[in-house]
RODO-2510 file (C-alpha; in nm, 4 decimals, decimal comma):
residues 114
     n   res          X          Y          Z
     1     x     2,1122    -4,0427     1,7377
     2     x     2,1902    -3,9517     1,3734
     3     x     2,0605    -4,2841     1,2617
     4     x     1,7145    -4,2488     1,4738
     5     x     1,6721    -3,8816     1,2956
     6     x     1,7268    -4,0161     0,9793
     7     x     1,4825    -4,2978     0,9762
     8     x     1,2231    -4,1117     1,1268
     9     x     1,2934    -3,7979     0,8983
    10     x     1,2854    -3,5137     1,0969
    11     x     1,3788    -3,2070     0,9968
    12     x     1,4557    -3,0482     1,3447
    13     x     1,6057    -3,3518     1,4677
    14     x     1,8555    -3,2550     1,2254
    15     x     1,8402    -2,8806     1,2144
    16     x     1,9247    -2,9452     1,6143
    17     x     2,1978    -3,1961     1,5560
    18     x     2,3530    -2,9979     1,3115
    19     x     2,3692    -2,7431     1,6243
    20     x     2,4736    -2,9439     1,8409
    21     x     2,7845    -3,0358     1,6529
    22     x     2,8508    -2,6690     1,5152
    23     x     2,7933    -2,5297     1,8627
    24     x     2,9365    -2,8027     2,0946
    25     x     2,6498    -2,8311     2,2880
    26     x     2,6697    -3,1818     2,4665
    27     x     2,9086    -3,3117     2,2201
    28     x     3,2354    -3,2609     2,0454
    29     x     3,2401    -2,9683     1,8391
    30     x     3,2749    -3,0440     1,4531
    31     x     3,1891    -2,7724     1,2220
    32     x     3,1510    -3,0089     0,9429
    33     x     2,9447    -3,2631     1,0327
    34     x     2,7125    -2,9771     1,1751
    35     x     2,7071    -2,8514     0,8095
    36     x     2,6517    -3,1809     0,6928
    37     x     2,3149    -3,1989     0,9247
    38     x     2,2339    -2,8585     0,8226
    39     x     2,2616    -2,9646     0,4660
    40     x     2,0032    -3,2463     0,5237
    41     x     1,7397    -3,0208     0,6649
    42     x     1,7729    -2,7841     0,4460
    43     x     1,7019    -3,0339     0,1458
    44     x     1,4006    -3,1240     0,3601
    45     x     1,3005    -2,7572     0,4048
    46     x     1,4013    -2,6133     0,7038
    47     x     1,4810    -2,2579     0,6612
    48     x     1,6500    -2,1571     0,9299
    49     x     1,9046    -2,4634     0,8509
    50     x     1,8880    -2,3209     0,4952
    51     x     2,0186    -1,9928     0,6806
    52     x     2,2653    -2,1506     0,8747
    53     x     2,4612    -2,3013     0,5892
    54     x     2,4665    -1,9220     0,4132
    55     x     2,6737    -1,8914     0,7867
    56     x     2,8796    -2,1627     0,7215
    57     x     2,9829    -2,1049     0,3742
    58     x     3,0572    -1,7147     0,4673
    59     x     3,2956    -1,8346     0,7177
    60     x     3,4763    -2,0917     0,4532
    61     x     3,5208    -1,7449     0,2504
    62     x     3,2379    -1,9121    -0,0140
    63     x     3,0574    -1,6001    -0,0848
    64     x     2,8547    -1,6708    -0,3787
    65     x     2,7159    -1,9880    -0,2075
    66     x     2,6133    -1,8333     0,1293
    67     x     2,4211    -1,5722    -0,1081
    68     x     2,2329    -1,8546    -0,2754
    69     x     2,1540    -2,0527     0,0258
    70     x     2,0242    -1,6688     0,1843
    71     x     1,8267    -1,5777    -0,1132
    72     x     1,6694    -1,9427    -0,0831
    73     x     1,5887    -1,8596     0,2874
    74     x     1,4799    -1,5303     0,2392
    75     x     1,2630    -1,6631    -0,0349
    76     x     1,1374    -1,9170     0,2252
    77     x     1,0281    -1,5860     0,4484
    78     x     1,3538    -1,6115     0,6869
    79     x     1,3615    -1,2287     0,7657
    80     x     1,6902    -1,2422     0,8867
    81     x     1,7899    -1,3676     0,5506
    82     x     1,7362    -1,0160     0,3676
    83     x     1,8834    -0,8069     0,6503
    84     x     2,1237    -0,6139     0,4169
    85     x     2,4937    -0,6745     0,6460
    86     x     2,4054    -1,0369     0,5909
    87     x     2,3366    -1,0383     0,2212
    88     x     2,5027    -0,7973     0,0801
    89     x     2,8817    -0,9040     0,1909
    90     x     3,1696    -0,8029     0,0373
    91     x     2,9341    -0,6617    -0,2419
    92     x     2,9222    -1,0068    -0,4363
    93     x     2,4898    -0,9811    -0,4132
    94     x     2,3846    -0,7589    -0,6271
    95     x     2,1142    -0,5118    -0,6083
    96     x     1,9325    -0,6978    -0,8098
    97     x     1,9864    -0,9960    -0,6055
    98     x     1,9415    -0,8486    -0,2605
    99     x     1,5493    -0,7175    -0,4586
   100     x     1,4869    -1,0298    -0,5627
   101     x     1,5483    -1,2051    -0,2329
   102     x     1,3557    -0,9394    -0,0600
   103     x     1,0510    -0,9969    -0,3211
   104     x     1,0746    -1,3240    -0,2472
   105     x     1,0574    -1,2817     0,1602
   106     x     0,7857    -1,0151     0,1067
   107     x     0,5771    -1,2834    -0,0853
   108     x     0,5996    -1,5407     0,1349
   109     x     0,5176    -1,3124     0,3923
   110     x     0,2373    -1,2819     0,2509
   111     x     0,1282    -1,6249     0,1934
   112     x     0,1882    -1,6869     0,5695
   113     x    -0,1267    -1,4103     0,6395
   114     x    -0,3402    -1,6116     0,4234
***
């Protein structure tokens, strides 16, 4: 199935393997490997993968790095991506980062209406 997704290069084929594997749903769980498909959508542009990894990297205690993948998102207009409990954890983003991300969102946003 991995293979098939691959060479036809979709993004939610992955996004949805990658949460299939994290989740368990229909196959063995592996945390990993559904970071690993998360990872590959979200190179491809799939925000809510993008999202997911800021998840995943929380969890592994990598604060910086779920900040950057969640300013990414937000900046991709993922509105749960600039909801302050998310972002802000453990007070590593900074206000500046948390306005920047939320500029970001708020632009794109905007782009969407037009």
């Amino acid at each position: 199935m991995d293979r098939g997704c691959r060479e036809l290069g979709s993004i939610d084929a992955l996004y949805h393997l990658g949460n299939a594997h994290e989740r368990g749903k229909g196959i063995k769980e592996d945390g990993e490997k559904g970071a690993e498909f998360y990872a590959k959508a979200a190179m491809q542009g799939h925000v809510q993968a993008r999202h997911n990894l800021g998840i995943v990297e929380k969890r592994k205690g990598n604060i910086i790095r779920s900040v950057r993948h969640w300013m990414i998102s937000a900046k991709m207009g993922h509105k749960d991506s600039v909801d302050k409990r998310m972002f802000m954890v453990g007070g590593f983003a900074t206000k500046a980062q948390y306005a920047e991300a939320l500029k970001g969102y708020q632009d794109a946003v905007e782009e969407m209406k037009s």
